[in-house]
C-alpha positions in Angstrom: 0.0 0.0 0.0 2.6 2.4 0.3 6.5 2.5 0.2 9.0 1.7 2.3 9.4 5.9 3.9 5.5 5.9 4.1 5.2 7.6 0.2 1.9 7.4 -1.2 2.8 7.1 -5.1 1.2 9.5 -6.7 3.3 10.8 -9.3 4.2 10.4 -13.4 7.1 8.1 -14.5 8.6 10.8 -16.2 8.7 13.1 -12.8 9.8 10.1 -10.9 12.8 9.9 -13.1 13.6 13.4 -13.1 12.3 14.7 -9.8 10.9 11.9 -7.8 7.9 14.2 -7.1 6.1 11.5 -5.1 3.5 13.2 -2.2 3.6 12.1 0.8 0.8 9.8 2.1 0.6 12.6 4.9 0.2 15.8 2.1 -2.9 13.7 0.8 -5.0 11.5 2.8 -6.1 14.7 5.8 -7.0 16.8 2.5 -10.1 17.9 1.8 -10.2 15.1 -1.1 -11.9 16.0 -4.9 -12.3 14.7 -7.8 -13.3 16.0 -11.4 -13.7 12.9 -13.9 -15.1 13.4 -18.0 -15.4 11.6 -20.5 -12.2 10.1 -20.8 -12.7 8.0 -17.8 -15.8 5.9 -19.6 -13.9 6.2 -23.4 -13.5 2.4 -24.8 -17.2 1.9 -23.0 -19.3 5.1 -24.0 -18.2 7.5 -26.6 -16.7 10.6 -25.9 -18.0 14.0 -27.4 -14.8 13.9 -30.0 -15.7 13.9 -33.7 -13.2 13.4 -36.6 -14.3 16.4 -38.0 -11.7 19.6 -38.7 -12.0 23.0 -37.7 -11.3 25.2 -40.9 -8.1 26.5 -41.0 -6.8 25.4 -37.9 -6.5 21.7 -38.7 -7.3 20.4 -35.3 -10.6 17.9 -34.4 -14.0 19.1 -33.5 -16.0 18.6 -30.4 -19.7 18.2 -30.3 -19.4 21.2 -27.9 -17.4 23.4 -30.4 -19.4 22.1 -33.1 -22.6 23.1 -31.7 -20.9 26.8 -30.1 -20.4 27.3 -33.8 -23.4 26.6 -35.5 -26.0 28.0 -32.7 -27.4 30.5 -35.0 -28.3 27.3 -37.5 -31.3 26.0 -36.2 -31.1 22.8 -39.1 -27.5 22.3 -38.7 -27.7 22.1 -34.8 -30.8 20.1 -34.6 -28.4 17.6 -36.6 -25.7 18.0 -34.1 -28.1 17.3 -31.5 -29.6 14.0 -32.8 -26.3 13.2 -33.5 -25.5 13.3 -29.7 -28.5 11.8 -28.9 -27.9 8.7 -30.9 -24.3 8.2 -30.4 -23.6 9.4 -27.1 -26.4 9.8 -25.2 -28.4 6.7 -26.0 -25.8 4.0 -25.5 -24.7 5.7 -22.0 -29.1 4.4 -21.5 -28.3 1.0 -23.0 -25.8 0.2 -21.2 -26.0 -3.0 -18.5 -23.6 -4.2 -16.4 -24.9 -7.2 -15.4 -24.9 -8.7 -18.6 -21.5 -9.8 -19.0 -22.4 -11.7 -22.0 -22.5 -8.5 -24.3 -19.3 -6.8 -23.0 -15.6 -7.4 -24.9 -12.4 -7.4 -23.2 -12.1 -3.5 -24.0 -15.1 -2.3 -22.2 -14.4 -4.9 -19.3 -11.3 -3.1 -18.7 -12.8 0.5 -18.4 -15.2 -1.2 -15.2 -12.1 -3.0 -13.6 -10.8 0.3 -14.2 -13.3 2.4 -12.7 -13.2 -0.3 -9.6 -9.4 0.1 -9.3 -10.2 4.0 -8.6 -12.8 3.4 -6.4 -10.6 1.1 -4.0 -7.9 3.9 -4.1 -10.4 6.7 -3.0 -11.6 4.2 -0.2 -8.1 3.6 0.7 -7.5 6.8 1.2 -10.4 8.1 2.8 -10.0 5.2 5.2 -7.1 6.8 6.8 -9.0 9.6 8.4 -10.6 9.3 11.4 -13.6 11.7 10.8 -15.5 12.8 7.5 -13.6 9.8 6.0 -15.5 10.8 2.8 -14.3 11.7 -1.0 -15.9 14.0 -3.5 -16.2 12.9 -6.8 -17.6 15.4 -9.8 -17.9 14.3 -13.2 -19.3 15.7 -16.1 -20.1 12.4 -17.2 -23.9 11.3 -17.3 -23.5 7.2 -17.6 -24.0 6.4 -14.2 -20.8 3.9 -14.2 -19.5 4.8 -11.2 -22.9 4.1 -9.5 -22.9 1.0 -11.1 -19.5 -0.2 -10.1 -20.4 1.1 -6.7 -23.3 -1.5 -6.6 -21.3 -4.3 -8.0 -18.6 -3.8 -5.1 -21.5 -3.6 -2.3 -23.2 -6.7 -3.3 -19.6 -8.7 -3.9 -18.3 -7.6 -0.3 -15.2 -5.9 -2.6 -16.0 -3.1 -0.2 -17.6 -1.5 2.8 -19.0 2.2 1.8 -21.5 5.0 1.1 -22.0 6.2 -2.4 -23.9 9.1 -1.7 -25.2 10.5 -5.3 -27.8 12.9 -3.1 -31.3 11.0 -2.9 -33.4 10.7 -0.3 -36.4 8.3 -0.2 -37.1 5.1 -0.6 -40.0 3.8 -3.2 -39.2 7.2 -4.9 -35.4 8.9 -4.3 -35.9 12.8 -5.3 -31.8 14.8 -5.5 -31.3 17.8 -2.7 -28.2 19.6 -2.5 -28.0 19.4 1.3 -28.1 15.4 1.1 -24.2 15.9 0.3 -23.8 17.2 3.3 -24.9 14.1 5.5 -22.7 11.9 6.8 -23.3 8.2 8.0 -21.4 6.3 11.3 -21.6 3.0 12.9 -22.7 2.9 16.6 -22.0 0.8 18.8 -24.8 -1.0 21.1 -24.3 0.3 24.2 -23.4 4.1 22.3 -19.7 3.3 24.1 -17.9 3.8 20.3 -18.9 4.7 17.0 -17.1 5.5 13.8 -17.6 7.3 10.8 -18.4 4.9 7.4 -16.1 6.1 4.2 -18.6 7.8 1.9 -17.9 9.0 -2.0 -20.0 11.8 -2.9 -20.9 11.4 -6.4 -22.0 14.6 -7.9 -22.6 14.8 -11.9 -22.3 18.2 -13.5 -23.9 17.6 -16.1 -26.9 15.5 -15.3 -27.4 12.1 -15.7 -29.4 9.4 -17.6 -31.0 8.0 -14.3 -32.5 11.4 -13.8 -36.2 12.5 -14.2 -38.0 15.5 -13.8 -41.1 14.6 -11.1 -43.6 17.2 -12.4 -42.6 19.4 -8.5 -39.6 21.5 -9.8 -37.7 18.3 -8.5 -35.0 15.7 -10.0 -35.8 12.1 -9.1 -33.1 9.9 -9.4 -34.2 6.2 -10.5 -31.8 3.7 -11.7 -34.1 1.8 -13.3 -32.7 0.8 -16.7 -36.2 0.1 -18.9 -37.2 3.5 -17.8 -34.5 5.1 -19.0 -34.3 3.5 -22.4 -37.9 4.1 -22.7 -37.6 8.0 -22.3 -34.4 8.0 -24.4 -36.6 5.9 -27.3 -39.0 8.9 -27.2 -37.0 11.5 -28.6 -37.2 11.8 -32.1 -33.9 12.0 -33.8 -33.3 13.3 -37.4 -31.1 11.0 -39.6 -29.4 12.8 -42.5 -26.7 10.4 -43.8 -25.0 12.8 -45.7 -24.5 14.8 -42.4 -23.5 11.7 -40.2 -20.5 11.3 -43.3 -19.3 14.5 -42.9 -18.8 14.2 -39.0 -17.2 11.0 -39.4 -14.8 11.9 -42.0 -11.3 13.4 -40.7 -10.7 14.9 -44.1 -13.7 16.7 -44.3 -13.6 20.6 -41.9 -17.4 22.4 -40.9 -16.7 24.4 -44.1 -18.1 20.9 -45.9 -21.1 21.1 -43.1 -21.7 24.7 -44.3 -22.5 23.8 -48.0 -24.9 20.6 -47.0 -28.3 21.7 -48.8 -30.3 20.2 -45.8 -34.2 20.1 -46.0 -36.0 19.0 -42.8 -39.6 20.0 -41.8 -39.7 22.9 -39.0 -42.6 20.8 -37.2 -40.0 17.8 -37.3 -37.9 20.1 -35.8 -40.1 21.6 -33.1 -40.9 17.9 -32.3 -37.0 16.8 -31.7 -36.9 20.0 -29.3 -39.6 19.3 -27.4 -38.6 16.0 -26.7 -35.0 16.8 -26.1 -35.6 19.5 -23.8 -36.8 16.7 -21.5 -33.6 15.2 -21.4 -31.8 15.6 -17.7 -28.5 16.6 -19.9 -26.8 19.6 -20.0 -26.4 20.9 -23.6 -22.5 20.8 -25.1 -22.5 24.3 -25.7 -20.8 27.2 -24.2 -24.1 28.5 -23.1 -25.6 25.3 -21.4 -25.8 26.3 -18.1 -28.3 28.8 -19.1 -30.0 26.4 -21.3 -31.0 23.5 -19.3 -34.2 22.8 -17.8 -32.2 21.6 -14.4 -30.8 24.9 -14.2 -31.3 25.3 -10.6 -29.8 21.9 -9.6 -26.7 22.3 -11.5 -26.3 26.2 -10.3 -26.3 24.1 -7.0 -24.0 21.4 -7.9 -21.8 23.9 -9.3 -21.5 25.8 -6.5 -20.8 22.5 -4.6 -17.5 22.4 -6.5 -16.5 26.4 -5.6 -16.9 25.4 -1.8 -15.2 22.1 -1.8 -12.4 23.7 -3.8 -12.1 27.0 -1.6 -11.9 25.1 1.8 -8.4 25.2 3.3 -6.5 22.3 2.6 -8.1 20.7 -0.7 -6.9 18.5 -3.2 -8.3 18.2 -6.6 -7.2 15.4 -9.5 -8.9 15.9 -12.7 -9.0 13.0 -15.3 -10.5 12.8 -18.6 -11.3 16.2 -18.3 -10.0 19.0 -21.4 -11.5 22.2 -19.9 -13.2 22.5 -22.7 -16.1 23.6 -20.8 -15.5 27.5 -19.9 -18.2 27.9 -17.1 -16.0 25.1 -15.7 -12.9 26.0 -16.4 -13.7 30.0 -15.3 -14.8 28.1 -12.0 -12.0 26.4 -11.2 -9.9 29.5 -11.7 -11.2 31.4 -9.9 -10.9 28.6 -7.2 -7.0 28.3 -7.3 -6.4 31.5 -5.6 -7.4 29.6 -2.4 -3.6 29.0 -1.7 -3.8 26.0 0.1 -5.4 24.3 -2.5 -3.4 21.7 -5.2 -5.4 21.1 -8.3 -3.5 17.9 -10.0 -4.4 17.4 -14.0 -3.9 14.3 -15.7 -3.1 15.4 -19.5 -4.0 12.8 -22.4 -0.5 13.4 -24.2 1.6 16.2 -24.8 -0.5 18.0 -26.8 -2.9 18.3 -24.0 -0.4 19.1 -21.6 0.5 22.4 -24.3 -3.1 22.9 -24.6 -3.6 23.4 -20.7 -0.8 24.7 -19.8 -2.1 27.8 -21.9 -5.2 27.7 -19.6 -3.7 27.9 -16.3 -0.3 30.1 -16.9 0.5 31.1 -13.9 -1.0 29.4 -11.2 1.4 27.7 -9.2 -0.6 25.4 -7.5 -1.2 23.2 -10.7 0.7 20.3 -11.6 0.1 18.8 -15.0 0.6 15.5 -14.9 2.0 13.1 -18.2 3.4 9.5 -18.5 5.5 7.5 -21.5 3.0 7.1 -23.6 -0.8 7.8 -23.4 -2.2 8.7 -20.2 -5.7 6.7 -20.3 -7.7 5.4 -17.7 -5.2 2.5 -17.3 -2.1 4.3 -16.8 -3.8 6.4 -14.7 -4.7 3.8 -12.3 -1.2 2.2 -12.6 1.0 4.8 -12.5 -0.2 8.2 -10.6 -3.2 7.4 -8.5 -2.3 4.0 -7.1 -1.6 2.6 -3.4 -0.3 -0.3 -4.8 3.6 -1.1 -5.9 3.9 -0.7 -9.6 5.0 -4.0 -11.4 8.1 -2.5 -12.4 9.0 -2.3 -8.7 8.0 -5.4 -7.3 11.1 -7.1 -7.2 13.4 -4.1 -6.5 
C-alpha cells in the first residue's frame, strides 16, 4: 500500500525519473479530497463528445461542444448536431448493462475494472482519516458507471462504503443539495464507540441518464434501466446520412457542413426539441448552463465544487477532463487562488499538456501530470493514482 518511507505514489514516471515528485501519504489523505472525472474516464465503454471532423483552418478535431458553439445560430444544422449526440452518445450511456456480462468485450471490461481500481484507491484513502472519511467525486459524465461499479462492489463484499449520489427516499429517491452534506457512522450497542463509514460523494455536472423531472420542480433519481431506455426511445432524432459522413470523416472541416443543402420540416424540428428538452442533460454548448431545464440543480452542484475547492486544505485530480467547458474552467480559476489548494491534472499526451498549460499560466498550484506514452484510464490507475507497488517495482 505504500513505500517503504511511508510515500503514497502519486506521481508520473517521467517526474519520478527526473524529480521523484512522489507526495507524501501525509500531504494527501487529511485533504479535503476531490475529484473531477469526463469523459475520458468511460472512453472504450461510451463515446466521448470527439468527432473526426476539422476545424477550418486550424487543422485540429471538433468537439460536439465546439461544433454546436459554432453553429448556434443554424437551427437545421444544430438540430443535426443534436440528434447526432443523442444517438451516439447519449443513447448508448441508457443502453448500457452491467450485469450482462455476456454483451461486453475485453475492452469495455477493462474500463469497469478500471473504474473499480479507482474506487478502491479513493476508499483507501479516505479510510485513513478518522472523521468525514468521505471523498468527492464530480464528473461531467452522465452514464452512471460509477454508480454501477459502486453496486457491483457492495453486493460482492469488494467493499464496505456510502456512495452518496444525493437522494433521499425510498420507493421514490428525489436529489437535494443538502443530502451531500450528511454523513453516516456505525454505533456501537451500548453508544460506548462509533465510527464514521467512508462515503464518496458522487455529484454529476452535467446530469445524468438515471434522472427525471417529477412534475414538482424536482429531480428524481431512478436507476431503473427500462425507464431510461424508454424516455431515451421517445426523442425523435433526425437522420441525415449525408451529415452523419461528414462528422465521421477526418478529411472533411465544418466548411463541408456549411454547404450541405439540408431540407428538414420545421414541425419535425419543433418535435426533436420538445422532446430533447426533456432530457436531464446539460447541452455541449458554451451557453448550457443557461439552457438547461435543471438549471437550478446544477447552479447548486456547481457551487458545490466552488466550496469544496475553496476550503483550506483541498486536493483536486482531474482526469479525462480537457477544460473545454469554460463555465468550468472559469470556475475552477477562480478557485485556485485559495492557496492552500493543489489542483493535479492528468493530460491525455503532450498535446494536451501544451493545450492546458495555456489555460492555467500562472497558477502555481497546478501540476500537469504526463506518462510515457498515453495517459488513459489504465495508466492512470497504474501509475499516478495507485496505493499499490507498480509492477516495475516489485522485485526491487
Amino acid at each position: 500500500m505504500e513505500d517503504e518511507g511511508g510515500i503514497l505514489r502519486f506521481a508520473t514516471r517521467k517526474a519520478r525519473d527526473a524529480t521523484l515528485s512522489n507526495i507524501n501519504r501525509s500531504d494527501i489523505f487529511d485533504k479535503n479530497l476531490n475529484f473531477l472525472l469526463g469523459s475520458g474516464a468511460s472512453y472504450g465503454l461510451l463515446p466521448t463528445l470527439a468527432v473526426k471532423l476539422k476545424k477550418k483552418d486550424a487543422g485540429k478535431s471538433h468537439t460536439l461542444e465546439t461544433l454546436a458553439t459554432q453553429f448556434e445560430g443554424n437551427r437545421k444544422i444544430k438540430t443535426l448536431i443534436f440528434s447526432w449526440y443523442v444517438k451516439e452518445v447519449i443513447k448508448p450511456a441508457s443502453d448500457f448493462q452491467i450485469g450482462d456480462y455476456s454483451s461486453l468485450n475485453a475492452i469495455q471490461w477493462e474500463v469497469l475494472e478500471n473504474y473499480e481500481r479507482f474506487l478502491k484507491t479513493v476508499l483507501a484513502l479516505t479510510a485513513k482519516k478518522r472523521e468525514q472519511n468521505r471523498a468527492n467525486i464530480f464528473t461531467t459524465n452522465y452514464d452512471g458507471l460509477i454508480a454501477h461499479v459502486s453496486e457491483r462492489m457492495l453486493r460482492h463484499g469488494y467493499a464496505d462504503f456510502i456512495l452518496n449520489d444525493g437522494g433521499s427516499g425510498f420507493i421514490k429517491r428525489n436529489m437535494y443539495a443538502k443530502n451531500f452534506n450528511r454523513f453516516f457512522r456505525d454505533q456501537g450497542v451500548f453508544d460506548r464507540h462509533s465510527k464514521s463509514i467512508p462515503q464518496v460523494n458522487l455529484l454529476q455536472l452535467h446530469g445524468s441518464v438515471y434522472w427525471f423531472k417529477d412534475g414538482s420542480d424536482n429531480i428524481e433519481i431512478s436507476y431503473d434501466l427500462a425507464r431510461a431506455q424508454a424516455r431515451m426511445s421517445e426523442v425523435p432524432c433526425i437522420e441525415n446520412e449525408l451529415f452523419d459522413a461528414v462528422l465521421n470523416d477526418g478529411e472533411k472541416s465544418d466548411a463541408d457542413i456549411e454547404s450541405l443543402d439540408v431540407n428538414i420540416p420545421d414541425a419535425q424540428i419543433d418535435e426533436f426539441w420538445k422532446q430533447y428538452e426533456q432530457l436531464p442533460i446539460v447541452n455541449p454548448t458554451k451557453w448550457k448552463f443557461h439552457e438547461t431545464v435543471f438549471e437550478e440543480h446544477y447552479y447548486q452542484t456547481l457551487r458545490l465544487l466552488s466550496y469544496e475547492l475553496e476550503k483550506p486544505n483541498s486536493v483536486f485530480v482531474v482526469f479525462g477532463f480537457s477544460f473545454a467547458d469554460e463555465h468550468i474552467l472559469n470556475l475552477v480559476k477562480r478557485s485556485l487562488s485559495n492557496p492552500t489548494l493543489k489542483m493535479f491534472v492528468c493530460c491525455f499526451n503532450n498535446k494536451e499538456k501544451s493545450s492546458l498549460q495555456q489555460k492555467f499560466e500562472g497558477f502555481d498550484n497546478v501540476e500537469l501530470i504526463c506518462v510515457d506514452g498515453d495517459l488513459d484510464f489504465r495508466a492512470f490507475n497504474e501509475q499516478v493514482f495507485t496505493v499499490e507497488a507498480r509492477s516495475d517495482e516489485a522485485g526491487s
